[in-house]
TIMAR-349284 format. One record per residue: x negated, y, z negated of N, C-alpha, C, O in turn; residue in one letter. Coordinates in pm, whole numbers, padded with zeros to 5 digits, always signed. Each point is the difference from the previous one (the first is absolute). Layout:
<recs>
XYZXYZXYZXYZA ...
</recs>
This chain:
<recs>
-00593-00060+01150+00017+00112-00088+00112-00031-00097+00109-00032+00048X -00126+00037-00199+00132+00001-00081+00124+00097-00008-00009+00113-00046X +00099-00154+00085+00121+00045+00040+00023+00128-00110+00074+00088+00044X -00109-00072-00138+00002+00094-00065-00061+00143+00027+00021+00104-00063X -00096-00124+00167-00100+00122+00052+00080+00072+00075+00094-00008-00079X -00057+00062+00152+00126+00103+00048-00116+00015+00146-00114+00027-00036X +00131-00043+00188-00126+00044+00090-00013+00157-00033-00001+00078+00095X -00007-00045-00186-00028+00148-00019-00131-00031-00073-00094+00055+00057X +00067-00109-00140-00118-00058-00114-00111-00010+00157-00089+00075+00038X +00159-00228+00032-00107-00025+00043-00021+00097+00125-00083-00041+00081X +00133+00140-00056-00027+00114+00079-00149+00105-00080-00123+00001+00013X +00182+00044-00061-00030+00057-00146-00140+00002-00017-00121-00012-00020X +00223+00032+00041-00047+00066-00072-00080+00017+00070-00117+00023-00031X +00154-00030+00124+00016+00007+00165-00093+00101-00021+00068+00094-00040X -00214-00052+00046+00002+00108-00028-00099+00044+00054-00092+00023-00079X +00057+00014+00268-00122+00077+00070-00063-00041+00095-00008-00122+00013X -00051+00205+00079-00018-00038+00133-00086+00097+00075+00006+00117-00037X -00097-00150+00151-00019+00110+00108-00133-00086+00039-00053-00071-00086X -00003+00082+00231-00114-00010+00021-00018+00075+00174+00102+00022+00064X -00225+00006-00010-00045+00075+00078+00032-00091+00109+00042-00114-00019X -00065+00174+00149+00010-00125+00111-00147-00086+00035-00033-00050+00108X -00044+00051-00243-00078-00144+00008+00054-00133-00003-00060-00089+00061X +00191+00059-00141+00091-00077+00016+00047-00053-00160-00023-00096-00073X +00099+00220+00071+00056+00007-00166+00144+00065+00058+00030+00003+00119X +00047+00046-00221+00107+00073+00023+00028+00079+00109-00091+00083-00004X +00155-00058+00091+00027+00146+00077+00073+00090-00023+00118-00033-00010X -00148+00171-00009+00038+00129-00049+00001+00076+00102-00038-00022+00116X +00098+00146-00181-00018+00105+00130-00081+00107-00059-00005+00021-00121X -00056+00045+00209-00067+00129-00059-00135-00038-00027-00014-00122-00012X -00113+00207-00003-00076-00032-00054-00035+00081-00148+00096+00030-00072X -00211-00002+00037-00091+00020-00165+00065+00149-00039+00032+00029-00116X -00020+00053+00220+00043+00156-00005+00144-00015-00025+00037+00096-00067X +00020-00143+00083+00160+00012-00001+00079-00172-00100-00050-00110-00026X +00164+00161+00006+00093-00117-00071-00001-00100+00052+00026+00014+00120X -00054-00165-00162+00042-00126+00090+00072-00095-00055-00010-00030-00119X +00088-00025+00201+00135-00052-00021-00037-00156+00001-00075+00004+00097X +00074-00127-00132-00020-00116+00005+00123-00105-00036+00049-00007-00113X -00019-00047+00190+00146-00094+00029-00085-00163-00019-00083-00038+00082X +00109-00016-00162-00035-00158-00008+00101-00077-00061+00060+00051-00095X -00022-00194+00142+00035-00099-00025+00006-00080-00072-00115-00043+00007X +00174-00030-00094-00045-00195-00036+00112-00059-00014+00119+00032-00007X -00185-00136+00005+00099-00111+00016-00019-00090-00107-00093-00077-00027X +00209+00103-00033+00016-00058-00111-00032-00168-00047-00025-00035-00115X +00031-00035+00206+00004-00160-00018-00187+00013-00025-00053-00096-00055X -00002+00170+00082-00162-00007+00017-00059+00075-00124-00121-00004-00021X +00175+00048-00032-00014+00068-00150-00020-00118-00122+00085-00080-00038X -00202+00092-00004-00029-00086-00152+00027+00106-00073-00009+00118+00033X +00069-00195-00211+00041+00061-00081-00014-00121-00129+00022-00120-00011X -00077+00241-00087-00037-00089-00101+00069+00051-00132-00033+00118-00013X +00111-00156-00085+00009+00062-00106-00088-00014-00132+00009-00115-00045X -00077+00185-00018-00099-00037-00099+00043+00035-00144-00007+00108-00058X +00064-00257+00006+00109+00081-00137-00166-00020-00104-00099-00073+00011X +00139+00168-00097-00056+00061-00110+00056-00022-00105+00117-00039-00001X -00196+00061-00123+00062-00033-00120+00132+00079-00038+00018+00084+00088X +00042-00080-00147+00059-00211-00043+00050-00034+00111+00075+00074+00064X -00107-00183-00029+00044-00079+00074+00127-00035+00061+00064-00046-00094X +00011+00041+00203+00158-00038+00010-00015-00132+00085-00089-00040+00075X +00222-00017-00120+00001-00108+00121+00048+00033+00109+00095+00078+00013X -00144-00123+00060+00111-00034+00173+00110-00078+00037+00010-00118-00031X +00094+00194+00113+00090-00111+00042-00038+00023+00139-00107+00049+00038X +00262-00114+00076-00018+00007+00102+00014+00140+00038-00009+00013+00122X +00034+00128-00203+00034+00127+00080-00117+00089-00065-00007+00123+00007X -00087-00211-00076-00154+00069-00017+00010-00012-00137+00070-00087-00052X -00152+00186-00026-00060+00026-00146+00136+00039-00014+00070+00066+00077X -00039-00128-00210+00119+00025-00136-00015+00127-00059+00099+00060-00041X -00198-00018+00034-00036+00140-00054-00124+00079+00074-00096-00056+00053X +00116+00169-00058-00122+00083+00071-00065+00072-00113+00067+00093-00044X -00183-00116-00012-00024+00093-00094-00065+00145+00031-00001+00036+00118X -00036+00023-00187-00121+00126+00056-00162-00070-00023-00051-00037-00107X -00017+00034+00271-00123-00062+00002+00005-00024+00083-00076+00040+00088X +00252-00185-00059+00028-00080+00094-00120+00107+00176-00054+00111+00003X +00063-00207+00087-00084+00042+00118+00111-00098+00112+00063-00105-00007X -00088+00218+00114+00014-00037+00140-00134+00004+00036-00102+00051-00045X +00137-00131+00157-00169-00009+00073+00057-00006+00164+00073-00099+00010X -00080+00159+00095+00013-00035+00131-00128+00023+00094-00112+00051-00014X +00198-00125+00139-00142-00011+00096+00084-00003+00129+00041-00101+00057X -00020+00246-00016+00089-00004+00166-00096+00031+00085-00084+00089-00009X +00107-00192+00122-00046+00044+00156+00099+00124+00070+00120-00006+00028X -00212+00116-00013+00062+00109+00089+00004-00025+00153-00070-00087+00051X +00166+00179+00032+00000-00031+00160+00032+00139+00031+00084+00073-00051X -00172-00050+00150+00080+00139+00069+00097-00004+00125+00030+00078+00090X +00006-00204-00125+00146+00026+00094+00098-00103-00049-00022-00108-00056X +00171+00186+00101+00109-00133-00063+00001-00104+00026+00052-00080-00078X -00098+00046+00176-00017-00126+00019-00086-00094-00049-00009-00122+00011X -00051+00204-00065-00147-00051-00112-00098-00093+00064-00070-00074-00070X +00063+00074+00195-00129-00017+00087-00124+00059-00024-00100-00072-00004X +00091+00202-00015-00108+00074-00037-00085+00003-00106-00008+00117-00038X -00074-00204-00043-00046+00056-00155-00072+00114-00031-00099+00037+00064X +00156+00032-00180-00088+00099+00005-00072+00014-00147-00047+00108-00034X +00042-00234-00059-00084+00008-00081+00066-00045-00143+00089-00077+00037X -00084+00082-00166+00053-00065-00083+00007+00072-00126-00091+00079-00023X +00182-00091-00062+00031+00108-00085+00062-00127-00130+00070-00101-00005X -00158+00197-00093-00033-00115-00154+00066+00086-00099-00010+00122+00017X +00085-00172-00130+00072+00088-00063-00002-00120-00168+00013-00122-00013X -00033+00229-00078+00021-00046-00100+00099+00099-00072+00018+00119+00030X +00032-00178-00111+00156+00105-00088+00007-00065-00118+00048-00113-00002X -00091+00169-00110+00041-00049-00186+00119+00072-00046-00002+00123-00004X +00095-00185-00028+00113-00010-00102+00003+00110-00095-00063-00037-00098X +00111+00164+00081-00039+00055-00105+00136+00014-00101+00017+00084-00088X +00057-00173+00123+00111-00028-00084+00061-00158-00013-00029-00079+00090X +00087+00048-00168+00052-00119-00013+00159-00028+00056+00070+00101-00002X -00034-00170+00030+00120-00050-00010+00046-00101+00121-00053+00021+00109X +00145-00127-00121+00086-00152+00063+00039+00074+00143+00022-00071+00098X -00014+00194-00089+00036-00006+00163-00117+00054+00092-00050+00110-00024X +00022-00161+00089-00111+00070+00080+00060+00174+00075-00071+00091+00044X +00173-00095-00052+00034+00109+00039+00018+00193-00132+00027+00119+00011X -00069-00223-00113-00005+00075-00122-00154+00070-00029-00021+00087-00084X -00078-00146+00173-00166+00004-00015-00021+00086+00031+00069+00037+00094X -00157+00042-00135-00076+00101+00116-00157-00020-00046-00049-00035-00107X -00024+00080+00269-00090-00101+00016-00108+00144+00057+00032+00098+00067X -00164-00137-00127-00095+00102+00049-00087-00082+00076-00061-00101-00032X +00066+00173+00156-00084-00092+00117-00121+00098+00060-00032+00119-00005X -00009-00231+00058-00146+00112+00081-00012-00136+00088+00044-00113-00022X -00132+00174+00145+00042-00068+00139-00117+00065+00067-00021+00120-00011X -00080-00227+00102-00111+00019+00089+00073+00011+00162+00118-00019+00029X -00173+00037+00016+00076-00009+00193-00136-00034+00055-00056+00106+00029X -00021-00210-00003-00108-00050+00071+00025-00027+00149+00068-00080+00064X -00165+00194-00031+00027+00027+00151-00159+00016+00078-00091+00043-00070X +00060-00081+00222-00152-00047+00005-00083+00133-00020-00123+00009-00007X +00225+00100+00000-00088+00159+00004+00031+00044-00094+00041+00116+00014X -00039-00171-00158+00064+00024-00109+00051-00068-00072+00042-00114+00022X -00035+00217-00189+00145-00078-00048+00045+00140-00072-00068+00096-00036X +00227-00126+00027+00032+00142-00068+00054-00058-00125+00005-00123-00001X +00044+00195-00121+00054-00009-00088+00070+00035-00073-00036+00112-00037X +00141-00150-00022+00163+00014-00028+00009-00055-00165-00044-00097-00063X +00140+00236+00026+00061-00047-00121+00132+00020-00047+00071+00054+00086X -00029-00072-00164+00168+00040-00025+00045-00110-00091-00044-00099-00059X +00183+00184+00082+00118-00094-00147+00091-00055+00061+00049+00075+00084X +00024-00234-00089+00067-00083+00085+00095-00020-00132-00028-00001-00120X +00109-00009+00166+00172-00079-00090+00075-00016+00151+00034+00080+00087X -00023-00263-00107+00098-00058+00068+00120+00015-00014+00049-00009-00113X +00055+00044+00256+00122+00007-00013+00040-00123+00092-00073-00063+00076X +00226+00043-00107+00073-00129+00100+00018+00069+00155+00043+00114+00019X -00079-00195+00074+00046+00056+00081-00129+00061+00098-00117-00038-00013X +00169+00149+00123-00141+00039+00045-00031+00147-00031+00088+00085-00016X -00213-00062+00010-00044+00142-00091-00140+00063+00118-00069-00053+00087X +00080+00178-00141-00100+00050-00003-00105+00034-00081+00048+00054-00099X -00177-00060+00090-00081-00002-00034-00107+00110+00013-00049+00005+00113X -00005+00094-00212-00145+00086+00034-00034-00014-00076+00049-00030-00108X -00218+00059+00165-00115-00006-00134-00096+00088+00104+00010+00011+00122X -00122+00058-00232-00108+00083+00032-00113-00036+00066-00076-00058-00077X +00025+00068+00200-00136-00034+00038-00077+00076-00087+00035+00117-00017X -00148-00164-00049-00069+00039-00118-00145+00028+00061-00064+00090-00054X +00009-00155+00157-00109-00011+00068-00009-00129+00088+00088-00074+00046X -00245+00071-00036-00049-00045+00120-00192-00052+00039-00102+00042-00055X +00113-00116+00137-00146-00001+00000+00007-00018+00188+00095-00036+00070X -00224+00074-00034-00048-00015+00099+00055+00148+00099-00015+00120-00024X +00096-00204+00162+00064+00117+00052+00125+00059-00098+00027+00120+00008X +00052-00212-00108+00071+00108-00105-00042+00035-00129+00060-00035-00102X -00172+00109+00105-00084+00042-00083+00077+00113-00072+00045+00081+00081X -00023-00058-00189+00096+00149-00018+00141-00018-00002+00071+00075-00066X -00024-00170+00136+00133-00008+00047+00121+00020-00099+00032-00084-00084X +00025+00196+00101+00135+00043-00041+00110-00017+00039+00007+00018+00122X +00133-00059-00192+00109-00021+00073+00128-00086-00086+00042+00003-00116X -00003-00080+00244+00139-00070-00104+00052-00106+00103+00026+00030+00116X -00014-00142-00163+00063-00099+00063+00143-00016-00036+00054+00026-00108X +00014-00087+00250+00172-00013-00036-00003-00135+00042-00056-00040+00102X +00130-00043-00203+00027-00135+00062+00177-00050+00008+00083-00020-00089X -00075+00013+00230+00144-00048+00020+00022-00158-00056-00051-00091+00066X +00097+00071-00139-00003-00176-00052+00171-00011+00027+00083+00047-00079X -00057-00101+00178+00117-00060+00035+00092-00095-00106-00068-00059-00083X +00181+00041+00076+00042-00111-00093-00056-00158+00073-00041-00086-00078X +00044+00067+00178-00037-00098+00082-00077+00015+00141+00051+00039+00105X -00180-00076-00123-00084+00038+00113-00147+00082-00012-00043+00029-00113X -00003-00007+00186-00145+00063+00000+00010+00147-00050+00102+00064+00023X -00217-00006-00096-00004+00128-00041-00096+00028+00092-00077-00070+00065X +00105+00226-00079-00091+00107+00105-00085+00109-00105+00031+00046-00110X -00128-00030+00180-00045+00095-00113-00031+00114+00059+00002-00025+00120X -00029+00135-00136-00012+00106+00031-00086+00099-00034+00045+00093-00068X -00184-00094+00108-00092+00103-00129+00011+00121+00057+00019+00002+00122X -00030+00136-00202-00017+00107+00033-00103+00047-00022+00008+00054-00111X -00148-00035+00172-00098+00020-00035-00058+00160-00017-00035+00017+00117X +00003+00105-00182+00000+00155+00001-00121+00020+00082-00096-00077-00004X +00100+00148+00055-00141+00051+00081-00089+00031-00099+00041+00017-00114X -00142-00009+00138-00083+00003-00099-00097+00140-00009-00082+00012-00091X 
</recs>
């Protein structure tokens, strides 16, 4: 990963989770009531791509020289439902475009949208990301869903540590 990405990016944009006990996420509660979904990753297992856009910047060793508006994140995290990250519970894809320019990545703000592919589902997530130094919190909107999260309403929280694994947290509304 280029050192310029903050593990909040490749969290990030961290963004959704849940599956039934077919063997996806574990939640509590069922379809009538609120459900709570706690998932994992581990960061070293996360692909991340940056996709610069016109005009063009160069790279050094601490990433792109410039971020324009266009610029793209691209990630690809393995989820776990437990800390120990033994458990998989399915995989969560996130894209985020640049809708501003400027030399610090921490100056960007970034419009993302995010799948959660899970075997009884997938749900779906959107929101607004600006990287800070350090470790942050993170929400964005569950927007929907297919299969068993068909409809699905709600909001994900992502704990992104300064150093170490993020947790995610979906809040899913009864429906």
């Amino acid at each position: 990963m280029l050192k310029f990405i903050p593990a909040t990016a490749a969290v990030a944009l961290a963004v959704v989770l849940a599956v039934a006990s077919t063997g996806g996420a574990q939640g509590q509660g069922n379809t009538a009531q609120d459900r709570t979904i706690v998932l994992y990753e581990k960061e070293e297992t996360t692909s991340f791509r940056f996709v610069d856009a016109k005009p063009f910047t160069r790279f050094t060793s601490n990433g792109p020289r410039r971020i324009s508006p266009g610029d793209a994140l691209v990630l690809g995290i393995p989820l776990f439902t437990d800390a120990a990250l033994s458990q998989g519970a399915g995989r969560q894809r996130v894209h985020c475009v640049a809708t501003n320019g400027s030399r610090r990545f921490t100056r960007v703000t970034y419009l993302c949208d995010g799948a959660y592919s899970f075997r009884d589902g997938t749900l779906l997530v959107s929101g607004v990301f600006k990287a800070k130094e350090g470790a942050q919190v993170i929400k964005i909107a569950v927007v929907g869903g297919t299969d068993a999260y068909e409809g699905a309403r709600g909001s994900v929280t992502i704990n992104d540590p300064a150093q170490g694994n993020s947790t995610q947290t979906i809040h899913l509304l009864a429906q």
